[in-house]
C-alpha positions in Angstrom: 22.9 22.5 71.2 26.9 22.6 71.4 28.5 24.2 68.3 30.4 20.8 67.6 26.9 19.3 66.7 25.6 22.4 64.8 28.9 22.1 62.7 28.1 18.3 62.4 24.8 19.0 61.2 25.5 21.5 59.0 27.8 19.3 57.2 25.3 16.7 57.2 22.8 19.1 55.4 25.2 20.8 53.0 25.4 16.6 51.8 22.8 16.5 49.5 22.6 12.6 48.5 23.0 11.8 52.2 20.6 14.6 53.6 17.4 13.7 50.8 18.1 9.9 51.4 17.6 10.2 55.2 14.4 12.2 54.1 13.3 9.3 51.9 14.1 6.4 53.5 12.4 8.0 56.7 9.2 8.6 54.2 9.0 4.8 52.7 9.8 3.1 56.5 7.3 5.2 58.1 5.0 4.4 55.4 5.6 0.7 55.7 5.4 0.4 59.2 1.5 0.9 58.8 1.7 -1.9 56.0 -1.2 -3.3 57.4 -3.7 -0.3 56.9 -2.1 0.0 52.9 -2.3 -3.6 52.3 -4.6 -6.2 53.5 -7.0 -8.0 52.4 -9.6 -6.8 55.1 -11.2 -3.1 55.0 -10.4 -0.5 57.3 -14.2 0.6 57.9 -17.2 -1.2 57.8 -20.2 0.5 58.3 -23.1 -2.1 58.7 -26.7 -1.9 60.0 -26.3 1.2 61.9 -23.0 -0.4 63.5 -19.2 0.4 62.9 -16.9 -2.3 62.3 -12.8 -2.2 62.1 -12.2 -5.9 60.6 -8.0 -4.6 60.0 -7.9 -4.0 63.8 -10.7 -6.9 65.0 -12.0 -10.4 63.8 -15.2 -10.8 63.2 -17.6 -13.7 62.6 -19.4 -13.7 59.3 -22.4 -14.4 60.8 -22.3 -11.2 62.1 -23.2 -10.0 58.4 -26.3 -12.1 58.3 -28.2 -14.7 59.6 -26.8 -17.0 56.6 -23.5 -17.4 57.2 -21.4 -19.5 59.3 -19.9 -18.4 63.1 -16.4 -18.6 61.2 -13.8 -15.9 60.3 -14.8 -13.6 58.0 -13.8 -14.2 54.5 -14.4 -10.3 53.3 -13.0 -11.2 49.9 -15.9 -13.5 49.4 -18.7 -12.0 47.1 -21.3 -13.1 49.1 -20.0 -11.4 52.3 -19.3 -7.9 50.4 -22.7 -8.0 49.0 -24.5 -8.4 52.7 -22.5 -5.5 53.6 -23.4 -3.1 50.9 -26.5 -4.4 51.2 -27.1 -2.5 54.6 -23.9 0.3 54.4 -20.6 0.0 52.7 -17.1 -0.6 53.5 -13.6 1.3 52.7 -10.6 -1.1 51.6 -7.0 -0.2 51.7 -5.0 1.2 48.8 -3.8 -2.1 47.7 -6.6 -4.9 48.7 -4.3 -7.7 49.6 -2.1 -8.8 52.0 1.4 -10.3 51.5 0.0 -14.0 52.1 -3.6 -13.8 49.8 -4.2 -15.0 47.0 -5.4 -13.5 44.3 -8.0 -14.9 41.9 -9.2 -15.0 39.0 -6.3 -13.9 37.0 -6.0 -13.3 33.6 -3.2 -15.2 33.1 -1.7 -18.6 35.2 0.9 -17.1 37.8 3.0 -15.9 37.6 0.7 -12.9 35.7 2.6 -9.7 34.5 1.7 -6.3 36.0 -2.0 -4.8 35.4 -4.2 -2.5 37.0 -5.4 -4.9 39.4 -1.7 -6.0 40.3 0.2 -3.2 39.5 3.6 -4.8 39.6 2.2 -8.4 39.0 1.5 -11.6 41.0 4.1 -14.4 42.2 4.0 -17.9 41.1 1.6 -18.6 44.1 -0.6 -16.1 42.9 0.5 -13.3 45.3 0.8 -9.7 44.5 3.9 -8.9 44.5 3.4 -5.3 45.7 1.6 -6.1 49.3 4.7 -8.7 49.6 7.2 -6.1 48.5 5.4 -3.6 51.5 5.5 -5.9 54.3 8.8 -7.5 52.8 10.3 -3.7 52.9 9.7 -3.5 56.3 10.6 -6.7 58.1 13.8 -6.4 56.2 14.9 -3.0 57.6 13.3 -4.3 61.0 15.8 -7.1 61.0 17.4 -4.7 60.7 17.7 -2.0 62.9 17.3 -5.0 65.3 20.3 -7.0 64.9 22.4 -3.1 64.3 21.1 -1.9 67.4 22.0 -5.2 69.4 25.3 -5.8 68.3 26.2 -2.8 68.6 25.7 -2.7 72.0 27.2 -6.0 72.8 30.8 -4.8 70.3 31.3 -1.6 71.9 31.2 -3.2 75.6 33.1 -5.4 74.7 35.7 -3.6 72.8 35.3 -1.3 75.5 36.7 -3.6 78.4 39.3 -5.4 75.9 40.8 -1.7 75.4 40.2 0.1 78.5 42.1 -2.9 80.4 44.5 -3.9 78.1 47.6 -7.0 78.8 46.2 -10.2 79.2 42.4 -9.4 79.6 43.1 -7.6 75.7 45.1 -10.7 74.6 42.8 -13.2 75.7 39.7 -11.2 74.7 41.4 -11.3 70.9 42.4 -14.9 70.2 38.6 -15.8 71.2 37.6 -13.5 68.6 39.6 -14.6 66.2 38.8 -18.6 67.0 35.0 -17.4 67.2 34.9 -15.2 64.0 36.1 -18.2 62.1 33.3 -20.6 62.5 31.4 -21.3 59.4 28.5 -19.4 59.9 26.6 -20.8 57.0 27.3 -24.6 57.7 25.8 -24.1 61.1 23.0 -22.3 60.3 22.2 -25.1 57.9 22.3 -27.5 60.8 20.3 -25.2 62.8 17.5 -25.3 60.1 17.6 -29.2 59.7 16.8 -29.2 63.3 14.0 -26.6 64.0 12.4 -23.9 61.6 13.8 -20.4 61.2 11.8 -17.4 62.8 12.6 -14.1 63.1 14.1 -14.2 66.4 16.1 -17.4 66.1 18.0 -15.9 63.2 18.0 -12.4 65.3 19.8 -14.5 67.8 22.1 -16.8 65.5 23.3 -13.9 63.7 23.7 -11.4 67.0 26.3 -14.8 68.3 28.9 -13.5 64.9 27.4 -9.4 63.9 28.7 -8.0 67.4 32.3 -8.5 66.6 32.3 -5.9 63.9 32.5 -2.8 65.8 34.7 -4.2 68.8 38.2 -3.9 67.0 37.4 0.1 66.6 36.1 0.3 69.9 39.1 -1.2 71.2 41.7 0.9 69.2 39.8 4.2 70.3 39.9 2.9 73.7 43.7 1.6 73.6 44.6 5.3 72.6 42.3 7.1 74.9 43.4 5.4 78.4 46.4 7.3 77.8 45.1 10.3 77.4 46.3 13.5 79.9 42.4 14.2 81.0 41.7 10.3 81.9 44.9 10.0 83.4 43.9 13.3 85.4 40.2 11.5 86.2 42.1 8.4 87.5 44.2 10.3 89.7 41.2 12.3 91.3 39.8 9.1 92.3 37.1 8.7 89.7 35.7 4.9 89.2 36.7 3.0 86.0 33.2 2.9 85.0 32.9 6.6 85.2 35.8 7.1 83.2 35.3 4.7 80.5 31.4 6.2 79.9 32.3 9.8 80.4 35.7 10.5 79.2 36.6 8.1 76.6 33.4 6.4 75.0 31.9 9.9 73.6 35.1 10.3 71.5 35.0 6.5 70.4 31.9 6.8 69.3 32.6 9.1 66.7 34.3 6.5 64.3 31.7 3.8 65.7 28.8 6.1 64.4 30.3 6.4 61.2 29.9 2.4 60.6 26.3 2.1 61.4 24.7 2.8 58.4 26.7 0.4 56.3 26.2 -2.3 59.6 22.9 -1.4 58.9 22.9 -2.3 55.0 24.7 -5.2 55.9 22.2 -6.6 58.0 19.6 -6.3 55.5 21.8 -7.9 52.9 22.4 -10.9 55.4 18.7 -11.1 55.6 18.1 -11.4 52.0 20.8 -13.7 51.2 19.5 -16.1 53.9 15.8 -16.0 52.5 17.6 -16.1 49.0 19.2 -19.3 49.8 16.4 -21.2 51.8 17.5 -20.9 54.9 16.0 -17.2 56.0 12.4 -16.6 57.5 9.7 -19.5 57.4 8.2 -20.2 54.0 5.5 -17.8 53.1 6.8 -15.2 54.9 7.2 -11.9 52.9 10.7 -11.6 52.3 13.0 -9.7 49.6 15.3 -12.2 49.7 12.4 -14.7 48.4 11.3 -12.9 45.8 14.7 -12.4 44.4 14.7 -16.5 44.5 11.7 -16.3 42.5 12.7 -13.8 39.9 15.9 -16.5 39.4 13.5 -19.5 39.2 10.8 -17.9 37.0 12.9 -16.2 34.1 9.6 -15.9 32.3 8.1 -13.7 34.4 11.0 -10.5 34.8 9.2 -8.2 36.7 10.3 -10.6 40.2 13.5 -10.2 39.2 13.6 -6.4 38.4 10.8 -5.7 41.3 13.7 -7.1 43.4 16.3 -5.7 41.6 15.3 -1.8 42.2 13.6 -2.3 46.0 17.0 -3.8 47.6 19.2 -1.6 45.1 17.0 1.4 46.3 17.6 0.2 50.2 21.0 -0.1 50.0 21.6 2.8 47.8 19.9 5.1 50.6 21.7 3.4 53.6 24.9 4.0 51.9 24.4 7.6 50.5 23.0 8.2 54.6 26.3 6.7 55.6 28.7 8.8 53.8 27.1 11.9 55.0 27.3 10.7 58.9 31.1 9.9 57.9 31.4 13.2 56.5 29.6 15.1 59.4 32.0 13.4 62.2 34.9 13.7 60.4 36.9 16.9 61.8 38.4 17.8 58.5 34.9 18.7 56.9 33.8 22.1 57.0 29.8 23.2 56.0 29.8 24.1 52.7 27.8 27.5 52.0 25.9 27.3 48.1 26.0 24.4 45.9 27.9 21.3 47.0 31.3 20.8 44.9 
């Protein structure tokens, strides 16, 4: 390890918000990537007649319970089927015994029903619980994501690469198409890309990644503009190395320094995109889990506040992490910060 990225992490530690919000945003992700094994409406084990069964991994017929059921999908929230299986072993359920998409019955209340011990931060008005949607919502947001961040990224740093590495016309051209391009009405066309076909993940992965990559390529492009004319490259070019080579080697690794410092606020911004797409209708396909929804429901259901406020703290949480992880990577590549020793001032 270079002492240039000991320095950098040092700083990054001696950040306390920034340093304990990596740590807990790593925690809940990590946790919600398994959101199948902490919410579903299927157990994890079943142990039956001297066989083992993993139904959250496998389907299984419910005939395969007993001689009296049908050769259908299991249904293991159906009394009948649980009482065949303790009948002859027993069964281990998840920490939270639905998945984003069941619903939950016999409530106390019509739904939307307020938080209890059964659904500890309530159902939705489809009689959901709002906790298994807020896991699996949790993580197909920041999936989104890191998806569309990572992407784009990509895609704006080549390009700002070229646009600044070659300069004149190739530069001049390359910037009144981004300007043209950047002022389409992204919304309007996403709302005639929805009257024609539905949504998914990967169409608006895809419609987004045609607008996000743009907002990395004018820094690229300045760092590149300023480093071609640099002693060392201008040394490289003379000894005959290739273009390529000098552009990855010589002058990308200091551009990426200010490009690093945007990702975690690209990042936030992608999930906010997310959100404000399901928010508005035109997001993922009805029924998926989404934050973004459930916001929508907390406006449409002012009787029930604990949508709203559920909402409320899980995206203010997200973005308050991303954010407090964003000034510290700022801090840690920015040249003027030195580690702090003791108590951060």
């Amino acid at each position: 390890m270079t002492p240039l990225t000991r320095r950098r992490l040092a700083v990054f530690r001696a950040h306390k918000r920034g340093w304990w919000s990596l740590w807990i945003f790593l925690v809940l992700f990590i946790v919600t990537l398994f959101a199948e094994f902490l919410a579903n409406d299927r157990p994890l084990l079943i142990r039956f007649d001297g066989h083992w069964y993993v139904p959250v991994l496998q389907d299984y017929s419910e005939d395969t319970f007993g001689p009296d059921f049908l050769p259908t999908g299991a249904d293991y929230t159906d009394p009948d089927v649980q009482a065949a299986i303790r009948k002859h072993g027993w069964m281990i359920w998840p920490l939270v015994p639905y998945s984003y998409d069941t619903l939950v019955k016999a409530l106390p209340t019509p739904a939307p029903s307020p938080p209890d011990w059964q659904n500890p931060l309530g159902t939705d008005d489809q009689a959901r619980d709002v906790l298994a949607r807020v896991i699996y919502g949790f993580r197909i947001s920041v999936l989104f994501g890191f998806t569309l961040t990572a992407i784009s990224s990509v895609i704006g740093i080549a390009a700002g690469a070229i646009q600044g590495y070659r300069g004149g016309l190739v530069d001049l051209l390359f910037q009144r198409f981004i300007e043209i391009w950047s002022g389409m009405p992204q919304l309007y066309l996403l709302i005639i890309l929805a009257s024609i076909i539905t949504p998914s993940f990967w169409v608006l992965l895809l419609f987004l990644l045609l607008f996000s990559w743009m907002n990395l390529t004018g820094v690229v492009r300045a760092e590149f503009l300023r480093g071609r004319n640099l002693d060392y490259v201008r040394a490289a070019k003379a000894l005959g190395v290739s273009d390529t080579a000098v552009m990855w080697r010589h002058i990308l690794p200091n551009a990426m320094v200010a490009t690093l410092t945007f990702l975690p606020f690209t990042l936030s911004g992608s999930v906010t995109i997310l959100a404000s797409l399901d928010f508005l209708g035109f997001g993922l396909p009805p029924g998926s889990p989404s934050l973004g929804e459930l916001v929508s429901q907390g406006k449409n259901n002012l009787q029930a506040p604990w949508l709203g406020i559920t909402a409320f703290l899980v995206l203010g949480t997200l973005l308050t992490l991303l954010v407090f992880i964003g000034e510290a990577v700022r801090d840690a590549f920015d040249p003027r910060k030195t580690p702090i020793i003791g108590p951060r001032q």
